[in-house]
N, C-alpha and C positions, 0 to 999 in steps of 0.2 A: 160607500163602504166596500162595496166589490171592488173596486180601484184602487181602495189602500191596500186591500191585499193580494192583488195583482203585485201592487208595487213593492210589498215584504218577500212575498216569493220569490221575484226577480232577483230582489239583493242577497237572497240568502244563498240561491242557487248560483249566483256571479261568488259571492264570497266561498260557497265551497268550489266551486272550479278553478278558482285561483291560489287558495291554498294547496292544490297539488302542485304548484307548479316551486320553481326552486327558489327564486327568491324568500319563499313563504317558508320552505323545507329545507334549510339547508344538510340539514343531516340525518338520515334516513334512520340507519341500525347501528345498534352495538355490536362493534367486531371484536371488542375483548374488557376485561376490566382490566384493573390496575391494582396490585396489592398497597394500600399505603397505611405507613405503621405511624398512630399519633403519637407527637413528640408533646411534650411541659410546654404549655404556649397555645397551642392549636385547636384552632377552632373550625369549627363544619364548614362556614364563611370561607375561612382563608385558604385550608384546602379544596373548597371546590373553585375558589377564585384562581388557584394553581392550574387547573385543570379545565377548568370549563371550554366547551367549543366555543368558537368565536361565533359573535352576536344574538347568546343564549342566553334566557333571563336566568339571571342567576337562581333566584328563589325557585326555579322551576327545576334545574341543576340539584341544588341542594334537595328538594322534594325526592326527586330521584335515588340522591346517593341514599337520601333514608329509608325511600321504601326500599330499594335492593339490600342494604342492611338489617332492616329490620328494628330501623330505632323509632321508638316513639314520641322521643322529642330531639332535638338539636345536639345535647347533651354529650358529647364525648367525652373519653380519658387518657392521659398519656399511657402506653403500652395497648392499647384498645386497635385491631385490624382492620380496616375498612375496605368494602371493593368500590372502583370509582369504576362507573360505565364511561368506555371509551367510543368514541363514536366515528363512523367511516362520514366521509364527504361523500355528495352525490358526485 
């Protein structure tokens, strides 16, 4: 029993050391938003697939643009303002 959790320790404590590093991080902070005004057609999907960092889950993306807007669900409207978090490279 002691040796299995030897062995969860190890892995958890390898897994967070390696998550600092850049492959795991590619992008650290947001250095500005983006005003974007929604058009007839548009959906939270399509403009965060406009914008997303590269090799970012999207659904994690979208998570994002709503809690900084303040939507409680997906749901947008044409004329509706949204701020998209833009994000610096390490």
């Amino acid at each position: 029993m002691k040796k299995n959790l030897v062995y969860i320790i190890i892995l958890f404590s390898t897994i967070s050391l390696l998550s600092g590093f850049s492959g795991f991080k590619k992008y650290e902070s947001v250095v500005e938003y983006e005003t974007v005004n929604v058009m007839q057609g548009d959906t939270l999907w399509n403009i965060a697939k406009e914008n997303i960092p590269e090799k970012e889950d999207i659904r994690d993306y979208i998570y994002m643009i709503r809690e900084v807007n303040n939507l409680e669900s997906a749901n947008i409207h044409p004329g509706d303002q949204l701020l998209i978090p833009i994000y610096k490279k390490e």
